[in-house]
C-alpha positions in Angstrom: -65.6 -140.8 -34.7 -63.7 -141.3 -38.1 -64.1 -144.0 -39.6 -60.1 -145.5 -40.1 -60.5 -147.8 -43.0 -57.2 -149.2 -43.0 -57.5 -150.3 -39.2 -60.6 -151.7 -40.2 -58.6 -153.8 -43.1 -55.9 -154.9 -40.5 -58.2 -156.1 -37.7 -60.5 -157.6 -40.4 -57.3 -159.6 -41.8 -56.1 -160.4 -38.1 -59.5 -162.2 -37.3 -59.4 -164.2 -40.7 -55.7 -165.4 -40.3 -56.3 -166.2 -36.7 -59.2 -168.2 -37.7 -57.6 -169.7 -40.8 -54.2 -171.3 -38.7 -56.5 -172.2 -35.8 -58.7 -174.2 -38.6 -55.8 -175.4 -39.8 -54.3 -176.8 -36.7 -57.5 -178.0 -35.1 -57.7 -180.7 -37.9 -55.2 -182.9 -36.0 -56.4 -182.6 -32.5 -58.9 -185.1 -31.8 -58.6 -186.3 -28.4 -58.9 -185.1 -24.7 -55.1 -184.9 -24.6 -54.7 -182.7 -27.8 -57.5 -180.3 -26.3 -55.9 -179.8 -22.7 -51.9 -180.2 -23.5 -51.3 -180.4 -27.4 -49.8 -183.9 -26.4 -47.4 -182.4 -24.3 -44.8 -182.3 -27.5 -44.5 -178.6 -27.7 -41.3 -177.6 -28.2 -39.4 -175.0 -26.1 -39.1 -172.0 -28.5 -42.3 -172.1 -29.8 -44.2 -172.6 -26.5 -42.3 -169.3 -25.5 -43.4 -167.5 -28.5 -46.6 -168.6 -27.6 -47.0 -167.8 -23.9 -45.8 -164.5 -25.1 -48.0 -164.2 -27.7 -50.6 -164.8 -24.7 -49.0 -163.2 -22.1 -48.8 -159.5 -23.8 -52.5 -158.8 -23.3 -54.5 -155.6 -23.3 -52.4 -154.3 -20.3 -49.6 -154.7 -22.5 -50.4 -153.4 -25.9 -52.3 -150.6 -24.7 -52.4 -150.5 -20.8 -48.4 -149.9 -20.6 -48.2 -147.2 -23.0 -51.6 -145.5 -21.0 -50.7 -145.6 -17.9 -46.9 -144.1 -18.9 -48.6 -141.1 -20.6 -50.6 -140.8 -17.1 -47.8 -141.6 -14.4 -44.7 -141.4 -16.1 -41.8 -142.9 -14.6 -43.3 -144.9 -11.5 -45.5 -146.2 -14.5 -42.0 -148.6 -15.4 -42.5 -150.8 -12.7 -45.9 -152.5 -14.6 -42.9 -154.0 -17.3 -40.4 -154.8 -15.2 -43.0 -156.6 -13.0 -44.5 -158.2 -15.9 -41.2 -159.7 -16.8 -39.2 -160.0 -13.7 -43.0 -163.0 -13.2 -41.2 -164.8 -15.2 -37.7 -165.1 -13.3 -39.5 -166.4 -9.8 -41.3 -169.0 -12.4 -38.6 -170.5 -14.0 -36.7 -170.3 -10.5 -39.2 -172.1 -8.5 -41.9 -173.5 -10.7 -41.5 -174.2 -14.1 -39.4 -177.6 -14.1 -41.3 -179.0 -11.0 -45.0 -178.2 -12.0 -44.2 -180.1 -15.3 -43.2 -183.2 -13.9 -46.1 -183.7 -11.6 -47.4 -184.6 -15.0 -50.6 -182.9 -14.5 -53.4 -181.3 -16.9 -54.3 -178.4 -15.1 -53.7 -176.5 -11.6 -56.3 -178.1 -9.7 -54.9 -181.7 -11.0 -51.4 -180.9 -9.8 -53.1 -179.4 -6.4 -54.5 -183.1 -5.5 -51.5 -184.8 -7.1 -49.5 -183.1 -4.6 -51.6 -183.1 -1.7 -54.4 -185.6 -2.2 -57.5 -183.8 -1.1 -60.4 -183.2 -3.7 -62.0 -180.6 -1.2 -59.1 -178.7 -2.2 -59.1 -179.3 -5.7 -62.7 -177.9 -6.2 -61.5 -175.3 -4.0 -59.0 -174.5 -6.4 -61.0 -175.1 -9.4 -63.1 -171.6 -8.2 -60.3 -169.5 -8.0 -59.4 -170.9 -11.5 -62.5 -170.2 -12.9 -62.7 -166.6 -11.1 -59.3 -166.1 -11.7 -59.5 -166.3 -15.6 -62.9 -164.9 -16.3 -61.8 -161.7 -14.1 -58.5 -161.5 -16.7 -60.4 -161.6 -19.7 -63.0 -158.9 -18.9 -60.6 -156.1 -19.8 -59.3 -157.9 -22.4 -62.5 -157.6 -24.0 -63.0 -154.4 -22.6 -59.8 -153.5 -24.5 -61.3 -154.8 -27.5 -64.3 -152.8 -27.6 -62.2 -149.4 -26.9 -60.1 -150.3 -30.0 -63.0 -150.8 -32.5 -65.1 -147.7 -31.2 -61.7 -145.5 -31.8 -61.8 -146.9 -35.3 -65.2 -147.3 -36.0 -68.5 -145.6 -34.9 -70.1 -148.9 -33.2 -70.3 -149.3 -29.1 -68.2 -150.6 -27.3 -69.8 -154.1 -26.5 -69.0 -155.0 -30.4 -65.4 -155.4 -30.2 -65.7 -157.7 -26.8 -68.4 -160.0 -28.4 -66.2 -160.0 -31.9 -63.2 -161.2 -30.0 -65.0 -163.7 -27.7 -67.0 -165.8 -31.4 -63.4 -165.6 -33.2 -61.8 -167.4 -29.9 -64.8 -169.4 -29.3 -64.8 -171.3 -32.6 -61.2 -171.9 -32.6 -61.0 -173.0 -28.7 -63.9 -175.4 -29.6 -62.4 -176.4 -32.9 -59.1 -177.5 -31.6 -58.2 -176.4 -28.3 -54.5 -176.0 -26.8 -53.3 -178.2 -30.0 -55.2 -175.3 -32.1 -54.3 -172.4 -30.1 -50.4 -173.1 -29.6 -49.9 -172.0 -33.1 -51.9 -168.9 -33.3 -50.4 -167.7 -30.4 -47.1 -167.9 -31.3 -48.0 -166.4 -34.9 -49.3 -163.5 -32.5 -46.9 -163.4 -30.7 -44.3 -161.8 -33.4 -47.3 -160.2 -35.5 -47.7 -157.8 -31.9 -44.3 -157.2 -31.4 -44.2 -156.5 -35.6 -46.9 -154.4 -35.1 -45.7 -152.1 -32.1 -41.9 -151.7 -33.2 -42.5 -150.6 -36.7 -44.7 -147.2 -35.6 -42.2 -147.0 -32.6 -39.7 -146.9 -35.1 -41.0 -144.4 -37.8 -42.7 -142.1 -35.4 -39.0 -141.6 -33.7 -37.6 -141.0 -36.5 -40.2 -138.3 -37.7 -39.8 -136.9 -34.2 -35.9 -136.7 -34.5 -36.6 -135.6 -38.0 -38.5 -132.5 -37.0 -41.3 -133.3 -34.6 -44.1 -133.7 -36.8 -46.8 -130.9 -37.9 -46.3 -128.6 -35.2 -42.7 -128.9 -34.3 -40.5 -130.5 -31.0 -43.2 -130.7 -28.3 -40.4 -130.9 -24.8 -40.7 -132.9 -21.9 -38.2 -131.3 -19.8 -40.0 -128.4 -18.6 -41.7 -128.6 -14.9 -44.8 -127.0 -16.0 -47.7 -129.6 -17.5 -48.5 -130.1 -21.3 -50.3 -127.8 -23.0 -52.5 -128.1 -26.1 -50.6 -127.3 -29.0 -53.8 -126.4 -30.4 -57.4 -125.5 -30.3 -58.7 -128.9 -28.9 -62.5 -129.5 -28.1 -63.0 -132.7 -25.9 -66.1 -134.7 -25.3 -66.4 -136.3 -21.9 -68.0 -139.7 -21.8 -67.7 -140.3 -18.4 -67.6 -138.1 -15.3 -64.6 -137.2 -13.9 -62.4 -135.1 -11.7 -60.3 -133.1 -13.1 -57.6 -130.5 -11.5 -55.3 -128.0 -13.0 -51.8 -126.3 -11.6 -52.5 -122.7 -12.6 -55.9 -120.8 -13.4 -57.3 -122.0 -16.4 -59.7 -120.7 -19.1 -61.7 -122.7 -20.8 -65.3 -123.3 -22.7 -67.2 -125.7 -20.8 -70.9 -126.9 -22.0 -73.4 -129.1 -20.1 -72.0 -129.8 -16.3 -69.5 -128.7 -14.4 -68.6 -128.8 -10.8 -72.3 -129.8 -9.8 -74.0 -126.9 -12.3 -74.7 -125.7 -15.4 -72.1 -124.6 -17.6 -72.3 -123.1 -21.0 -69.8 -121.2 -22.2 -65.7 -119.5 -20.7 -64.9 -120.7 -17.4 -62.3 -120.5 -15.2 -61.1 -123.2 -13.2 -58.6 -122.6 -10.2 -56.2 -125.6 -8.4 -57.6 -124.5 -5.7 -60.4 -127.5 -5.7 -60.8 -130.0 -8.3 -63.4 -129.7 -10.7 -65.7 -132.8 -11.7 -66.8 -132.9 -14.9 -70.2 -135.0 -15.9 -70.9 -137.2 -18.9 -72.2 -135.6 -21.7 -69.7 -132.2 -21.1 -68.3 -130.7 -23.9 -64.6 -128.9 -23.0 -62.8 -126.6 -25.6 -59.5 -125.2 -25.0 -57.6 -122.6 -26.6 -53.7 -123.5 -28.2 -51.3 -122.7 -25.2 -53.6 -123.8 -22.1 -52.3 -126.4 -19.7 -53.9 -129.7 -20.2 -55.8 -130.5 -16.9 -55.6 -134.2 -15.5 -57.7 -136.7 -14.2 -57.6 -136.4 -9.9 -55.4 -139.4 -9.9 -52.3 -138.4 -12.8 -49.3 -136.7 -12.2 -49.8 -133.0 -13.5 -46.6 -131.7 -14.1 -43.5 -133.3 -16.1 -40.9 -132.7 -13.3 -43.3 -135.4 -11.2 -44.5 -137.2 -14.2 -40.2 -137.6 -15.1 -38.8 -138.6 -11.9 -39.6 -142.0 -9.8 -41.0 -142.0 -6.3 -41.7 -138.3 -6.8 -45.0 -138.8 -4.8 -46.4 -139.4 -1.1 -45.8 -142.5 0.8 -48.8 -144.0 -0.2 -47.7 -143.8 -3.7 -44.4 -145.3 -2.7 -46.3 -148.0 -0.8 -48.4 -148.8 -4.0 -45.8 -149.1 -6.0 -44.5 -152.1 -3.6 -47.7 -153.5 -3.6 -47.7 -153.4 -7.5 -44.3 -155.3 -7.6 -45.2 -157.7 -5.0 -47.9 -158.9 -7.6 -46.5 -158.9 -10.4 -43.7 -160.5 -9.4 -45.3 -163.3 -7.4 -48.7 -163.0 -9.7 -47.3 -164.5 -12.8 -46.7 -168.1 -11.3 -49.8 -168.1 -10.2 -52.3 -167.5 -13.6 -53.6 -170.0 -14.5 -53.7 -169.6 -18.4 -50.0 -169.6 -17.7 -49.1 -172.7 -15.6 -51.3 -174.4 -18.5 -48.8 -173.7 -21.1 -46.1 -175.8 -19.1 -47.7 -178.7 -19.1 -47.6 -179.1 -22.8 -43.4 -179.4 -22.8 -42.4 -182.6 -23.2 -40.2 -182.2 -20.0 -39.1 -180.1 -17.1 -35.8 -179.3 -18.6 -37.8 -177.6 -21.6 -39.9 -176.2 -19.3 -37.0 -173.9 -18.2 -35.7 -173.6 -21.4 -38.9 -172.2 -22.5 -39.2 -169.5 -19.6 -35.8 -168.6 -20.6 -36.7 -167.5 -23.8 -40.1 -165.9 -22.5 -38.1 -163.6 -20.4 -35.9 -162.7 -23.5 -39.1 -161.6 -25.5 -40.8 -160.0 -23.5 -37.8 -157.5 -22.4 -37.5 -157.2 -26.3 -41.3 -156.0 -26.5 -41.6 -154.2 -23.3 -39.2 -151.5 -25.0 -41.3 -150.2 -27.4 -44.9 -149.4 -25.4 -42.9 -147.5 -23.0 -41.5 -145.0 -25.6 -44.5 -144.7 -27.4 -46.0 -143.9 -24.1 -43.7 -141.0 -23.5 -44.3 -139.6 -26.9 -47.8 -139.8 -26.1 -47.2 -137.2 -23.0 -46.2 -134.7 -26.2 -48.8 -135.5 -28.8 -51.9 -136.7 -27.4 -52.3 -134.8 -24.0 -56.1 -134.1 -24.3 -56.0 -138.0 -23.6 -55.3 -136.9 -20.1 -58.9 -135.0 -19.6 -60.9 -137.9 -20.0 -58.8 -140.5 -18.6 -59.0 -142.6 -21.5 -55.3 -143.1 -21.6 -55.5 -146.8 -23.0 -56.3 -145.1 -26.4 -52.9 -143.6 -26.7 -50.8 -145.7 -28.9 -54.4 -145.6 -31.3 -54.1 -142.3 -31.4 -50.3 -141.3 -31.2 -49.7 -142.0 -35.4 -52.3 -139.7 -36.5 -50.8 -136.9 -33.9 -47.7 -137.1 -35.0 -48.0 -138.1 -38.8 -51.5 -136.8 -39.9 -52.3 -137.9 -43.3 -52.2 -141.5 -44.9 -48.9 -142.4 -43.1 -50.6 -141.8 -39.7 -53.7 -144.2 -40.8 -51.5 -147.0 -42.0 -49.4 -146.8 -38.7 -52.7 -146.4 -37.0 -53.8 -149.7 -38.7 -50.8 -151.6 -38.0 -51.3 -150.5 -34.3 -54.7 -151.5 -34.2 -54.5 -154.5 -35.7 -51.4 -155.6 -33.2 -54.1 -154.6 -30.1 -56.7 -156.8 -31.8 -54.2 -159.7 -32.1 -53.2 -159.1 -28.2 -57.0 -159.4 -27.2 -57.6 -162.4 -29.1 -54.1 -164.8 -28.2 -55.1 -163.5 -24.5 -58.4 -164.8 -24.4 -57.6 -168.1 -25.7 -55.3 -169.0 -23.2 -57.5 -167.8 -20.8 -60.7 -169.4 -22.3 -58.4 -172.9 -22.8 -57.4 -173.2 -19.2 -60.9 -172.2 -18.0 -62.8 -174.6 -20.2 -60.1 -177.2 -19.4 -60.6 -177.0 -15.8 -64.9 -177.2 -16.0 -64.7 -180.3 -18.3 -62.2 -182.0 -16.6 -63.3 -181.2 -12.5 -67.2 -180.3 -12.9 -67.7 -182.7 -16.3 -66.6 -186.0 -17.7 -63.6 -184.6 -19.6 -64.1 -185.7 -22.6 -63.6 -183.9 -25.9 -67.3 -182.9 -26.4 -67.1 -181.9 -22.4 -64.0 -179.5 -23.5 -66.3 -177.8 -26.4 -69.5 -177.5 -23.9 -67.6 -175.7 -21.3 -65.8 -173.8 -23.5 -69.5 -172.5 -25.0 -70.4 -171.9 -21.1 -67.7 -169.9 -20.2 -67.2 -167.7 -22.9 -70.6 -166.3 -22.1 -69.7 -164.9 -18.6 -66.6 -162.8 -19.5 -68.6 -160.9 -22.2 -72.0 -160.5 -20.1 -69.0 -158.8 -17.1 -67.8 -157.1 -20.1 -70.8 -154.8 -21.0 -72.0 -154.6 -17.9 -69.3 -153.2 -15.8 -67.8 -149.5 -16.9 -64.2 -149.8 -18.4 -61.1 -149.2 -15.9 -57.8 -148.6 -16.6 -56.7 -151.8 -18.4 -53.3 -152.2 -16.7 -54.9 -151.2 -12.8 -57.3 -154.2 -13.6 -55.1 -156.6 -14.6 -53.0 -155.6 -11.3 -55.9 -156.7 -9.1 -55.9 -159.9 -10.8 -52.2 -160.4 -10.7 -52.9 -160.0 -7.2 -55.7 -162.4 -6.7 -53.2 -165.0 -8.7 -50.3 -164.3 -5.8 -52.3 -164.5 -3.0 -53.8 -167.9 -3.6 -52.1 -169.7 -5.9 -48.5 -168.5 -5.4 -48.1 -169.7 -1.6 -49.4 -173.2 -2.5 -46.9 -173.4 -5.2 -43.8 -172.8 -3.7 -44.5 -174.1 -0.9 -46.4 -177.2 -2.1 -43.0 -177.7 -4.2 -40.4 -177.0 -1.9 -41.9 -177.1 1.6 -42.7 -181.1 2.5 -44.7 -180.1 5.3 -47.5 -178.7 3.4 -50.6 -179.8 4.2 -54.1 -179.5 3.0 -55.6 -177.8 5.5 -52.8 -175.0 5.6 -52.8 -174.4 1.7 -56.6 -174.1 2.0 -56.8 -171.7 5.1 -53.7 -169.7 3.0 -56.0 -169.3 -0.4 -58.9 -169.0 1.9 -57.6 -165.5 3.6 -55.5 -164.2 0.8 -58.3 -164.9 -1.7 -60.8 -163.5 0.8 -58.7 -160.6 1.3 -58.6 -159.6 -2.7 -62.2 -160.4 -3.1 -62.8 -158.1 -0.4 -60.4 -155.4 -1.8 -62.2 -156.1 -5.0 -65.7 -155.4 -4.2 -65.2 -152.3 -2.0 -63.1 -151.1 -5.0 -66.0 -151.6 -6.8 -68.6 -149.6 -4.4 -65.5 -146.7 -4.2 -65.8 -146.0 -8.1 -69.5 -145.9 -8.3 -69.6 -143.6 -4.9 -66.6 -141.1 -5.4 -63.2 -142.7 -5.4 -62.7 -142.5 -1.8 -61.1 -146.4 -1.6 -57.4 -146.4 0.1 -54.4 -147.6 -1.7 -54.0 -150.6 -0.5 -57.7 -151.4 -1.7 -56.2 -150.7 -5.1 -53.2 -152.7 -5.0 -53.8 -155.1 -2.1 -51.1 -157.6 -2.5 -48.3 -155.9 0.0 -50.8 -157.1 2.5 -52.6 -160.3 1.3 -49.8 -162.3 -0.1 -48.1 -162.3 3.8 -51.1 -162.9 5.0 -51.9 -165.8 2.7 -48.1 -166.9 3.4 -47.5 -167.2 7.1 -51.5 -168.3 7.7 -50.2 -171.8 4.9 -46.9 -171.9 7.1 -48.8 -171.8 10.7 -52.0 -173.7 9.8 -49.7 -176.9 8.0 -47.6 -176.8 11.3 -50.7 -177.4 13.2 -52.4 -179.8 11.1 -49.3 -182.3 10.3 -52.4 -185.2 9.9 -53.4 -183.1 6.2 -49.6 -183.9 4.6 -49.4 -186.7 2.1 -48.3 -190.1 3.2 -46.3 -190.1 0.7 -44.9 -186.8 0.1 -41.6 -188.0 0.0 -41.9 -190.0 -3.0 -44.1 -186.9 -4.5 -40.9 -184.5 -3.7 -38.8 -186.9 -5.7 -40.9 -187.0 -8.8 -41.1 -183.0 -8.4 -37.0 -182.8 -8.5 -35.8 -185.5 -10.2 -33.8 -185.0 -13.0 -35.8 -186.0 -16.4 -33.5 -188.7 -17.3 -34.0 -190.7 -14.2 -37.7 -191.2 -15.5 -39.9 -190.3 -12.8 -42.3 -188.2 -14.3 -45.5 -189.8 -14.7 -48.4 -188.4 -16.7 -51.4 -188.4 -14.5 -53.7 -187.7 -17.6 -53.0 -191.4 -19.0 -55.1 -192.9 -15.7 -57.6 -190.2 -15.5 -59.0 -189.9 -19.0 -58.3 -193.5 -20.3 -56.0 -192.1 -23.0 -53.1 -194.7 -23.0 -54.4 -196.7 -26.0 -54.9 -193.5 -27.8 -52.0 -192.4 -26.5 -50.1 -195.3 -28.0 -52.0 -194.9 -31.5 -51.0 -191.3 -32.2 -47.4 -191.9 -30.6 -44.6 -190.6 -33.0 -47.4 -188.4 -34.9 -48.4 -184.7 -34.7 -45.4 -183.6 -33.5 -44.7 -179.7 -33.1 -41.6 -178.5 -34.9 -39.1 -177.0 -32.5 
């Protein structure tokens, strides 16, 4: 591994600018109310810089671009869905969940149901919820400081995770609302300027070896002699006979030295194996990419069961995004349910202006970095793609900027996650108080990292689907119906989270087993939520049908408050009773206000 050190610079200077605005806005956030909401005054525009900022995670920065390199055009769904979250949320959610005047998810769950069996319900899938999300994030940090440095993996998640810590404990959501947003524009800053040169240098001539096309049906080939080092085992198959130099262990044996590998049968290929190809040979693909580029261009060019994941993958997204926690959490610090829309208006504007540029760097990766496909480490593209295409100086500064953008996506990720966690643990399992906010937050930062190490890295984005799943299958059905379905009761949101919840857990674990035992896990363990999220659906509508004692007595006045306009005043903030803040509130009214 070369050591890169101008990525080292820009990740270095990331970290201290992170910590040096969070320090800086952590000075005025001194109560409970600062550390869950930022005093609910956060204007619209920069609360939608900032739930971008924390919104374009690993899966984002890295995962998109990967996973286009790998599946090509079917691969476009993961932005769409990513954005098109946003549209159901400010249609159904946004407005209403902010004038329930609640802190966090589990809060607004017994505001609008009044059971505290489902609360702590709730609070589990919370906690679950978020801790799952940040594990690749911090496995996406690690992968971008072992491509830059020669240091394992586990330093990059634990570097992230005491940068967040300090700031999340310094100042919470008050703290973090303004790094986020800063990252928010330093990511897209630092994925549309190399998007931007290596185009033109493209268009310009192709870089060091030429044009490298797309539109022929037979598979990449290495442009070059190209030795690969395989840090993982995997199965790898090939469209044509292909010679090669294998040494250590191939296909269950001893290799070392040519080879020939037929498509015939795939070919596993165990940790430790060194491959070296001659210039000219067609790149062979992990078992699960799309080998050719006539497949790899064209959508739907699969089986059914790819057709049926990509559903499946929609149907999270899509419904997965109301239902993250570190998400909802952000609404609650608008002053009102009319800025609350006007903020997910905005999100949706910049993220379609940053979902543009992963997706073309990812198709320039197909070109320029296709030995990425042999070891599946596809995540690493966008690292890699400036030195491919711009060797020299220009390719390490580009490399830099990249690397420093990835290292700002897994840190504004994890403090929304790590914020929304900690709020929930302080304010359902502890006091709440402000020194309850910066013990949990100590607490649960451990767990993530320990998950971190311990399990083997996945595909960023394919993770981060599972979770968006999870998210839809529990929390989305209680949503939308607890908002616009009066005859919600406890007992059928709680059988609803129970089944869907069950059913992703269950998808989760066996997906687990499957990668440790061969791969041999159905699609629909994969991407699970075709099936859960109905399931989780009509068991809510059926079991609140039969169990009309578990509604509200009075849900209608809870309805009202929910979908009032602002101006008529019913919006109440349940955090004044609950944390005895209304004389503080009083004493730092008309101070600390966030500039629109």
């Amino acid at each position: 591994m070369q050591l890169n050190p101008w990525a080292l610079a820009g990740i270095v200077l990331v970290a201290v600018v992170t910590f040096f605005i969070g320090h800086r806005s952590a000075r005025s956030a001194t109560s409970t109310h600062d550390f869950l909401v930022a005093r609910r005054t956060v204007r619209s525009r920069r609360n939608a810089a900032a739930i971008s900022g924390e919104y374009l995670s690993a899966a984002s920065f890295l995962g998109i671009a990967g996973i286009v390199l790998k599946d090509g055009a079917d691969a476009l769904w993961f932005p769409i869905g990513f954005t098109a979250g946003y549209l159901a949320l400010m249609l159904f959610v946004a407005a209403p969940l902010r004038r329930s005047g609640a802190y966090t998810l589990p809060d607004f769950v017994e505001m609008r149901l009044g059971s505290k069996g489902l609360r702590r319900f709730s609070t589990a899938f919370v906690v679950f919820i978020g801790i799952l999300y940040m594990v690749p994030q911090l496995q996406g940090a690690g992968l971008t400081l072992a491509t830059i440095l020669p240091v394992p993996v586990w330093t990059g998640a634990i570097a992230v995770m005491v940068v967040v810590a300090v700031n999340v404990i310094a100042g919470g959501m008050r703290a973090i609302t303004v790094v986020q947003a800063f990252q928010y524009w330093l990511k897209l800053f630092a994925i549309a300027v190399p998007a931007f040169v290596l185009c033109m240098v493209f268009f310009a001539g192709g870089g060091p070896d030429g044009f490298r096309p797309l539109g022929a049906a037979a598979p990449p080939v290495f442009t070059g002699d190209t030795t690969v080092d395989v840090q993982t085992d995997v199965t790898l198959h090939v469209t044509s006979d292909t010679f090669l130099y294998a040494y250590g262990r191939t296909d269950n044996g001893p290799a070392a030295g040519p080879t020939r590998w037929t498509p015939l049968a795939p070919h596993t290929v165990s940790e430790g194996t060194t491959l070296k190809f001659l210039a000219g040979t067609p790149v062979p693909v992990v078992s699960d990419s799309v080998a050719d580029n006539a497949n790899w261009l064209h959508p739907g060019s699969g089986s059914l069961t790819d057709l049926l994941q990509t559903y499946s993958l929609m149907f999270a997204t899509f419904l997965g995004t109301m239902g993250l926690p570190h998400v909802l959490v952000r609404f609650y610090t608008n002053p009102d349910g009319k800025a609350a829309r006007r903020t997910t208006v905005h999100v949706l504007l910049l993220l379609g202006l940053f979902y543009l540029f992963p997706t073309l760097l990812g198709a320039l990766s197909r070109m320029y970095v296709p030995e990425l496909l042999v070891t599946g480490k596809t995540d690493a593209a966008i690292l890699r793609l400036p030195s491919a295409i711009l060797p020299g100086i220009g390719g390490q500064i580009l490399g830099a900027v990249t690397a420093a953008g990835a290292f700002a996506a897994f840190l504004s990720s994890t403090s929304g996650l790590l914020v929304s966690v900690a709020g929930v643990v302080s304010t359902d399992l502890l006091p709440g108080r402000v020194r309850d906010f910066r013990v949990a937050t100590g607490l649960v930062a451990l767990f993530p990292i320990a998950l971190a190490v311990a399990l083997r890295p996945e595909d960023i984005s394919l993770s981060i689907g599972l979770t968006f799943a999870l998210a839809a299958s529990t929390f989305s059905p209680l949503l939308v119906l607890g908002i616009w379905w009066r005859k919600l009761s406890w007992p059928g949101a709680l059988a609803g989270m129970f089944v869907g919840g069950g059913l992703v857990l269950a998808a989760l674990i066996v997906n687990v087993v499957s990668g440790y035992s061969g791969d041999w896990a159905p699609w629909f363990v994969n991407q699970p939520a075709l099936i859960t999220v109905p399931a989780a659906f009509v068991t809510t509508y059926f079991v609140s049908r039969a169990t009309g004692y578990g509604r509200p007595e009075h849900v209608h006045d809870i309805m009202l408050r929910l979908h009032a306009p602002d101006p008529l005043g019913f919006m109440r903030d349940r955090a004044v009773a609950r944390f005895g803040q209304a004389e503080e509130k009083t004493r730092i009214a008309g101070r600390g206000r966030h500039r629109k």
